[in-house]
NUDOSE-160997 format. One record per residue (C-alpha): x, y, z; residue in one letter. Coordinates in pm, 1 decimal. Layout:
BEGIN
<<X Y Z> a>
...
This chain:
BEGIN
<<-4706.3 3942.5 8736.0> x>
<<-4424.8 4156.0 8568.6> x>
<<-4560.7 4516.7 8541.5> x>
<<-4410.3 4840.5 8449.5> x>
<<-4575.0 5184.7 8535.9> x>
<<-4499.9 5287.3 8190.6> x>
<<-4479.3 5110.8 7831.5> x>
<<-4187.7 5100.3 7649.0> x>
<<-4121.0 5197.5 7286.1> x>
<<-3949.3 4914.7 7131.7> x>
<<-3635.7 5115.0 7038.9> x>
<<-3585.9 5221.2 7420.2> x>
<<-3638.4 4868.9 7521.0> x>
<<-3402.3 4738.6 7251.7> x>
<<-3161.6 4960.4 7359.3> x>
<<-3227.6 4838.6 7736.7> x>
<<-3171.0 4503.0 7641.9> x>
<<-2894.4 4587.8 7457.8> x>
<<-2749.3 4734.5 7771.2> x>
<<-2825.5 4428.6 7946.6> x>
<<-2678.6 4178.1 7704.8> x>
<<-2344.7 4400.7 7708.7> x>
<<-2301.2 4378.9 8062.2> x>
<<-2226.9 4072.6 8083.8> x>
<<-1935.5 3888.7 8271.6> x>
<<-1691.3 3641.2 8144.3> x>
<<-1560.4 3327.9 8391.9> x>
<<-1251.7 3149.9 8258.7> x>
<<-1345.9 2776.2 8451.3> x>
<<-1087.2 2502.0 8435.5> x>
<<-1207.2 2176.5 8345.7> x>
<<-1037.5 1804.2 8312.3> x>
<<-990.5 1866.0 7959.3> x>
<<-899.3 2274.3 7958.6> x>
<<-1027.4 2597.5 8022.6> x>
<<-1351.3 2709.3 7878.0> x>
<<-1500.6 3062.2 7889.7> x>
<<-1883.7 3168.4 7964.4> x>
<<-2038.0 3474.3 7979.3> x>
<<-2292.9 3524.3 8205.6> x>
<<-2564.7 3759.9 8159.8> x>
<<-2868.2 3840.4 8410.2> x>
<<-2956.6 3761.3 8751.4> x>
<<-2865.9 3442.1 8871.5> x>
<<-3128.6 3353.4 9107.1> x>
<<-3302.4 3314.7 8760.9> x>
<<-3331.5 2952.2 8553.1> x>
<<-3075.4 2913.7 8373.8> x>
<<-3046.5 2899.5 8006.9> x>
<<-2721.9 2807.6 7866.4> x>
<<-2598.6 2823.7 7490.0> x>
<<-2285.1 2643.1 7279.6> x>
<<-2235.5 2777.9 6908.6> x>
<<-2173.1 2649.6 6578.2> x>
<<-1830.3 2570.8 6477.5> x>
<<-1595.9 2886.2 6468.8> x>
<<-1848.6 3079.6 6650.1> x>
<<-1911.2 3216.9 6997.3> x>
<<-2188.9 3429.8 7143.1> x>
<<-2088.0 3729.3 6940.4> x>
<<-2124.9 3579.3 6562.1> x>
<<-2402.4 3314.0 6683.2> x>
<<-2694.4 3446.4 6929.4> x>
<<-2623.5 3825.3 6893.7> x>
<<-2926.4 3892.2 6669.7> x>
<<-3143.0 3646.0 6898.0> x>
<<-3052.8 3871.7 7176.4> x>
<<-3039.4 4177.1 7009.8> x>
<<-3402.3 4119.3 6890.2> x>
<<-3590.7 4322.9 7178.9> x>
<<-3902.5 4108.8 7164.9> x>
<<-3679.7 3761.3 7207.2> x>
<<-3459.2 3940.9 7449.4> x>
<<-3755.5 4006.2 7666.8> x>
<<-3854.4 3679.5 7650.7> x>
<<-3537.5 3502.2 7732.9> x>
<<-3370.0 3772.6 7957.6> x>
<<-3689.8 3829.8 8168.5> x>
<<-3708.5 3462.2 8222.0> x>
<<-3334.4 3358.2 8236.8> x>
<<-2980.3 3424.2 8361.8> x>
<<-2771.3 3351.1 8032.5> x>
<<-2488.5 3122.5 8044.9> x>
<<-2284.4 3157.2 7711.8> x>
<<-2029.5 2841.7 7708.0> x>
<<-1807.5 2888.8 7422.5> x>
<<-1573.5 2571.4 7262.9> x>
<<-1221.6 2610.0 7412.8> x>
<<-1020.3 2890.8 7241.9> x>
<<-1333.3 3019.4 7063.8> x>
<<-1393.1 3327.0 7333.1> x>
<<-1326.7 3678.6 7222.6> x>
<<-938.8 3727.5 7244.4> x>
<<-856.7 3382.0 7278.2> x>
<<-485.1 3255.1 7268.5> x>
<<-425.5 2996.9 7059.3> x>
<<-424.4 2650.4 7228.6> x>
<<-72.2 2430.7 7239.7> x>
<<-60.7 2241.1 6922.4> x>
<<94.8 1939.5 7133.4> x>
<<-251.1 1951.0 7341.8> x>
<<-481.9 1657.9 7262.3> x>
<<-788.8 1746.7 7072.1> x>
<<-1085.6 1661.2 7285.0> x>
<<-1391.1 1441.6 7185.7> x>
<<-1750.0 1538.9 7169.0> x>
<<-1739.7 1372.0 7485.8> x>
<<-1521.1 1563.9 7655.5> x>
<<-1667.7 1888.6 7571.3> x>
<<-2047.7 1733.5 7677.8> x>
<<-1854.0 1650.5 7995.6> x>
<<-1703.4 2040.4 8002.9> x>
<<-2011.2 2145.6 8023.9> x>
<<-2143.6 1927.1 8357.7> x>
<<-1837.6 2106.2 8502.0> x>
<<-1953.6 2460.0 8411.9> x>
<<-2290.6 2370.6 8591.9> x>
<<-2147.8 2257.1 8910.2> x>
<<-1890.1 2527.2 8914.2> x>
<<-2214.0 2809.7 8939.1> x>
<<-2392.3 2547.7 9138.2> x>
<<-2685.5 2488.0 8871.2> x>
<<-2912.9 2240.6 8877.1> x>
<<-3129.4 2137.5 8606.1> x>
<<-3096.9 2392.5 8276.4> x>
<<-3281.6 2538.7 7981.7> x>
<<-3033.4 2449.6 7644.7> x>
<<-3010.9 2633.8 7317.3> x>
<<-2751.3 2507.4 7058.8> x>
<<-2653.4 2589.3 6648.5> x>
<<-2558.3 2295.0 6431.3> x>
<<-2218.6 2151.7 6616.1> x>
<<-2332.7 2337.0 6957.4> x>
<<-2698.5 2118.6 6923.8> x>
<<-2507.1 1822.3 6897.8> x>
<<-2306.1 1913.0 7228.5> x>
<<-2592.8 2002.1 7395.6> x>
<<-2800.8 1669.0 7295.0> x>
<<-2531.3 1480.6 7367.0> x>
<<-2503.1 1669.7 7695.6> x>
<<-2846.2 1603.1 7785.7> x>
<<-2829.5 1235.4 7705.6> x>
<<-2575.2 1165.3 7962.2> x>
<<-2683.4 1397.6 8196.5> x>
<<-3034.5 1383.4 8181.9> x>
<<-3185.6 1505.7 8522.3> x>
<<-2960.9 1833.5 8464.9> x>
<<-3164.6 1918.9 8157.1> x>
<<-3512.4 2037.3 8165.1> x>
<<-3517.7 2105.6 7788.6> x>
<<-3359.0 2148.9 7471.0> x>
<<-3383.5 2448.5 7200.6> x>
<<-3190.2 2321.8 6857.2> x>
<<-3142.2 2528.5 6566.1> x>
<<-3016.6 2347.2 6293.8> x>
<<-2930.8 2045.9 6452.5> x>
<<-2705.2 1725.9 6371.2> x>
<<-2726.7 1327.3 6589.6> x>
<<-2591.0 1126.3 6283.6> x>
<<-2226.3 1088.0 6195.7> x>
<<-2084.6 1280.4 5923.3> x>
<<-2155.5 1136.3 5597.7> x>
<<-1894.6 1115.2 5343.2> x>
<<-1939.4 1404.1 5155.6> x>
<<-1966.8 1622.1 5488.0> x>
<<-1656.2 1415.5 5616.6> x>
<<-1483.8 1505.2 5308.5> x>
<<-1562.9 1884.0 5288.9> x>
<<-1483.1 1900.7 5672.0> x>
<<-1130.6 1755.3 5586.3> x>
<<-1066.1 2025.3 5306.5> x>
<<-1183.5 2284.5 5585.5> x>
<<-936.7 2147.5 5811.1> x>
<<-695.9 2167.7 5556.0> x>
<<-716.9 2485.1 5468.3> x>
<<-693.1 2592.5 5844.6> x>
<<-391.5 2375.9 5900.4> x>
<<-189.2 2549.8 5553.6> x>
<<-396.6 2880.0 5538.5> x>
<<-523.5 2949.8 5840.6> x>
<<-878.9 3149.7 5872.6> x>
<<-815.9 3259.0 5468.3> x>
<<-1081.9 3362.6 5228.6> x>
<<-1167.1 3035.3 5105.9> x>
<<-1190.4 2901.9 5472.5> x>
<<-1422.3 3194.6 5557.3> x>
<<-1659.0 3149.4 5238.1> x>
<<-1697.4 2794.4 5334.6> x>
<<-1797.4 2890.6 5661.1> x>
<<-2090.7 3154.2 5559.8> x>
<<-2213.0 2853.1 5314.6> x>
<<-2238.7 2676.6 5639.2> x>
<<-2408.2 2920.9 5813.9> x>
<<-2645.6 3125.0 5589.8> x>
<<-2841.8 3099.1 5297.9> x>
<<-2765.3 3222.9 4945.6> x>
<<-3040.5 3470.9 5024.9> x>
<<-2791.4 3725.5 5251.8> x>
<<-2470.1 3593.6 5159.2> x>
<<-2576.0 3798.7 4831.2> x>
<<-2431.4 3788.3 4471.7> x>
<<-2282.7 3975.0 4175.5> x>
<<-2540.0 4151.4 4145.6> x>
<<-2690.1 4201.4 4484.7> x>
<<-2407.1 4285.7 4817.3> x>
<<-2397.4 4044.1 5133.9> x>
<<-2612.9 4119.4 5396.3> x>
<<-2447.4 4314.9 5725.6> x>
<<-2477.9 4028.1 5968.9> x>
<<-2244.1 3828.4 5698.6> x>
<<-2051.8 4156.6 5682.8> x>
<<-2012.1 4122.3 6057.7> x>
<<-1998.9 3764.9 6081.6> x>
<<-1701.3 3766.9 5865.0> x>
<<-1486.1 4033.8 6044.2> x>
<<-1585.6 3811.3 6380.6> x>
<<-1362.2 3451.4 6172.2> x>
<<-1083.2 3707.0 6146.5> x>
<<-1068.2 3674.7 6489.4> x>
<<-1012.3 3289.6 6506.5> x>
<<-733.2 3124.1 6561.9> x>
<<-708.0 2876.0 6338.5> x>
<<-573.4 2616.0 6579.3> x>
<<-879.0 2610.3 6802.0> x>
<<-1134.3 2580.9 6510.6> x>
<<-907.9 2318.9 6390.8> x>
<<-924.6 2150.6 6724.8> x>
<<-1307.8 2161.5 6749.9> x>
<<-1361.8 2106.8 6368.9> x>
<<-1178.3 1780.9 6431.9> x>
<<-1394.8 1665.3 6732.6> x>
<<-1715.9 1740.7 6515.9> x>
<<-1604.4 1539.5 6238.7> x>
<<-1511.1 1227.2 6477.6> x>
<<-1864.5 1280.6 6619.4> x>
<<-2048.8 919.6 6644.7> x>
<<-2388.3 875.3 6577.7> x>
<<-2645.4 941.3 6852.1> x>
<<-2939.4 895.0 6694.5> x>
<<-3047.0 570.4 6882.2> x>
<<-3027.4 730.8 7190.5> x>
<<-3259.9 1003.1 7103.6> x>
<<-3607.9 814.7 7217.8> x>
<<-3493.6 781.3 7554.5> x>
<<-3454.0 1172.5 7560.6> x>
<<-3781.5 1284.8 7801.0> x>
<<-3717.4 1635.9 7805.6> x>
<<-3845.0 1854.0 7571.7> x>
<<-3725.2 1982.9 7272.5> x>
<<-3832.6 2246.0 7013.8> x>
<<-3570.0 2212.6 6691.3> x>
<<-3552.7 2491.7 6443.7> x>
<<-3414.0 2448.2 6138.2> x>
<<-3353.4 2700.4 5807.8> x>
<<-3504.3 2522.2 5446.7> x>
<<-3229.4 2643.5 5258.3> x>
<<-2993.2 2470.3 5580.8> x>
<<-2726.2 2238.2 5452.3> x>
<<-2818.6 2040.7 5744.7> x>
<<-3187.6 2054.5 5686.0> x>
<<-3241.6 1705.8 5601.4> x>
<<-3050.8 1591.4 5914.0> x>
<<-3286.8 1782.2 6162.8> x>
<<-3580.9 1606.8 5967.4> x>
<<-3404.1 1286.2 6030.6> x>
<<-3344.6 1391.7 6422.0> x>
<<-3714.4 1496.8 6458.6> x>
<<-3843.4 1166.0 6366.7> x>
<<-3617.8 975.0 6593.1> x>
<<-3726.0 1201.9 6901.5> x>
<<-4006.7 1096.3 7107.4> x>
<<-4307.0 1295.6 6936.2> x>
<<-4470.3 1378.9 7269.8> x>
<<-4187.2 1570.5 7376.9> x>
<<-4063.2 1746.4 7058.0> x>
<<-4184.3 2001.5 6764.8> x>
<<-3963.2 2110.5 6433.4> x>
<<-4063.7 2394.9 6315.7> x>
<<-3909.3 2508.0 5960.5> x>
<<-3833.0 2884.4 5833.0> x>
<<-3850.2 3018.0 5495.1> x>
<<-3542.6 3120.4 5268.8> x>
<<-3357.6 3118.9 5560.5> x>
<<-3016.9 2878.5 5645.8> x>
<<-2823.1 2690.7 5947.2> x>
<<-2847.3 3016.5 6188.3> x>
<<-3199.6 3080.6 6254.9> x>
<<-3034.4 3273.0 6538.0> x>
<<-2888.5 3559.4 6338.7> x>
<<-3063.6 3517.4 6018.0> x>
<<-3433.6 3521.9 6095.6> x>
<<-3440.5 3574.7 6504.5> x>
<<-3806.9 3692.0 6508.6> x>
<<-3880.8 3319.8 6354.0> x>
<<-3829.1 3207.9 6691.8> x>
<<-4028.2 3371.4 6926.8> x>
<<-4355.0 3268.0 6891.7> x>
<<-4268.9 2865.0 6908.3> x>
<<-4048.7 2968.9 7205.6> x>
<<-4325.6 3129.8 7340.6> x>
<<-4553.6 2841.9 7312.1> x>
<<-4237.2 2600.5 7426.0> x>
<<-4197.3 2805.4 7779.2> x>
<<-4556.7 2859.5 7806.0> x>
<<-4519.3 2487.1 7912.8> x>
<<-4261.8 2554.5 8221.1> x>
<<-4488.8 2852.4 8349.5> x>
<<-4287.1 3107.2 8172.7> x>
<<-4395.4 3421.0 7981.5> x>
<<-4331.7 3720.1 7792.3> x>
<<-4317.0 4089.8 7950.8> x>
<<-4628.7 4279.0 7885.9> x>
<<-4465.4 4547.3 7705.9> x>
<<-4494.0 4261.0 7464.3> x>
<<-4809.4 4152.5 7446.7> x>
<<-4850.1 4189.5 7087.0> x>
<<-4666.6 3910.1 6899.5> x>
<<-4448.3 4099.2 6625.6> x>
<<-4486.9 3969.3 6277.3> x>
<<-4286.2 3675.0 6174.5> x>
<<-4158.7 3568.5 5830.0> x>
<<-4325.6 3176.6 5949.7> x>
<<-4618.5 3094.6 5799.2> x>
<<-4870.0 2904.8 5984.4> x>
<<-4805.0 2641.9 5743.9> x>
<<-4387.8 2638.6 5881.3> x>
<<-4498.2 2538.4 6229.4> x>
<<-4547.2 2220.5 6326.4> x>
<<-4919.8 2056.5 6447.5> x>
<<-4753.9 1928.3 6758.8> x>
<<-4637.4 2333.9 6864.1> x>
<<-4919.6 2505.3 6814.5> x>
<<-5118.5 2251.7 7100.7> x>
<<-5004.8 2389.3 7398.5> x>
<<-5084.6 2061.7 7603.8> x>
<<-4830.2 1869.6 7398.1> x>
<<-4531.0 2071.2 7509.1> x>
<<-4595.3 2033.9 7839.6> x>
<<-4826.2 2275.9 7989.0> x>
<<-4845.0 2008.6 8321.3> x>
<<-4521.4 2062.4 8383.2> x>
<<-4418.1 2193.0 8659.0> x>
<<-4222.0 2595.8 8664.5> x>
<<-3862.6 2547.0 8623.4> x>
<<-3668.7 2527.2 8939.7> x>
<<-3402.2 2757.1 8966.8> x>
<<-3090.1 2584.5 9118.3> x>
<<-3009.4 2304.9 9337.0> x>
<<-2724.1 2302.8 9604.2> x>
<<-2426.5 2054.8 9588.3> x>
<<-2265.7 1876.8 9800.5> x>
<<-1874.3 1925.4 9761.6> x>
């Protein structure tokens, strides 16, 4: 058991987690279709838990209020080494990539990812993705499926754009091709990712993780988003393919989530032994910045079934804007997500 001769307060914790998260350090891998960056936090004798963002986003703009949440950076840091895979040229600092490079496919960047595994010598992984980075991931796990012990989706799509998503994803790319990361561009982006709630009004000013969020795009290049904006919207629908999925999943998605309706749609093609949806209030597409503390009690339940737990500086659940009512049957039975299974295995060795 994980003990500690003396309790914590939760701001000297937050700021030892904080400590933790910012040490982390950053592998540039080459793969067959470029190079990709991850950061990699914790010790890596631990599971692993690896993470692709939403379009235009890395680790920075996308899980830094997950992990900057002490009681969900217990959770996840106590339990995991953190592998943050970012889409090529999406990394803090990046270059942009050579216009004459060809843009890869969803598929090649599913495939990127089995090379980032066998290039730290993982074996079967924990997944968290946001909106594009969820498909990635599910895609990921659907070709790959004994490297995947389980999925964690926030906001998640498996269908192929509709029209009208086609057709705003063209004027996006159209504004990055003329304009590059300009207002417009960036306003479009915070529609994607939060609700109407923080992105704030006349009347009422924009929350500070849009504040931040927005200096973060400045930093874009508006190639790369191009490139991987393009992949997203050539994506092909994988929703058939979703039943034969066997490892569990836990999807969160945001009711006021332009893609809400499409993570309703993905939930009730999974297999409903194996998955749970839970839903959060007034809250969009990033769960992970927006409303963090939504997600630690179903993550909590979700890695209760691998034979993980929480530190017990945290015994005490914090309160959470879900309402019983927001979670889903299926989570709060512990048998359904797995308690039988067996703890997560940490790596497996490969032969070259």
């Amino acid at each position: 058991m994980f003990t500690t001769a003396m309790p914590e307060s939760n701001d000297s914790v937050s700021l030892n987690m904080e400590k933790i998260y910012l040490g982390g350090k950053e592998h540039h891998i080459r793969t067959g279709c470029g190079f990709v960056s991850v950061i990699v936090y914790g010790d890596q004798d631990k599971p692993a838990l690896i993470t692709y963002p939403d379009l235009a986003l890395n680790y920075m703009s996308c899980f830094q209020g997950l992990f900057f949440c002490p009681e969900a950076a217990s959770l996840l840091l106590h339990n995991f080494c953190i592998y943050h895979i970012s889409p090529p040229g999406h990394e803090l600092g990046a270059a942009a990539i050579c216009s004459d490079d060809p843009v890869p496919s969803v598929e090649d960047l599913a495939d990127q990812i089995i090379e980032v595994l066998n290039y730290f010598g993982l074996g079967a992984v924990m997944c968290m993705g946001v909106t594009a980075g969820a498909y990635i991931l599910t895609l990921f796990a659907m070709k790959y499926r004994e490297r995947v012990l389980g999925l964690i989706l926030v906001s998640p799509l498996c269908k192929a754009p509709s029209w009208s998503e086609w057709f705003y994803n063209k004027v996006m790319s159209n504004l990055l091709y003329f304009y590059g990361m300009c207002g417009l561009m960036k306003e479009c982006l915070l529609q994607r990712y939060f609700s109407k709630e923080v992105r704030g009004n006349v009347e009422v000013p924009e929350s500070e993780i849009v504040q931040a969020c927005r200096k973060l795009l400045d930093e874009r290049k508006r190639t790369n988003v191009f490139r991987f904006l393009e992949a997203i919207n050539m994506r092909p629908d994988i929703s058939e393919g979703l039943k034969r999925l066997k490892c569990r999943t836990l999807i969160f998605v945001g009711d006021s989530s332009p893609f809400h309706s499409e993570a309703l749609y993905m939930t009730s093609k999974l297999d409903r032994r194996f998955s749970a949806l839970v839903e959060v209030q007034a809250c969009g597409s990033m769960v992970t910045e927006e409303q963090p503390h939504a997600m630690l009690i179903p993550m909590e339940y979700f890695l209760m079934g691998y034979g993980l737990y929480r530190p017990t500086q945290f015994s005490d659940s914090p309160r959470s804007p879900l309402s019983p009512s927001c979670i889903s049957p299926e989570l709060l039975s512990p048998e359904s997500m797995g308690l039988k299974l067996k703890p997560i295995k940490t790596r497996v060795s490969l032969q070259v």
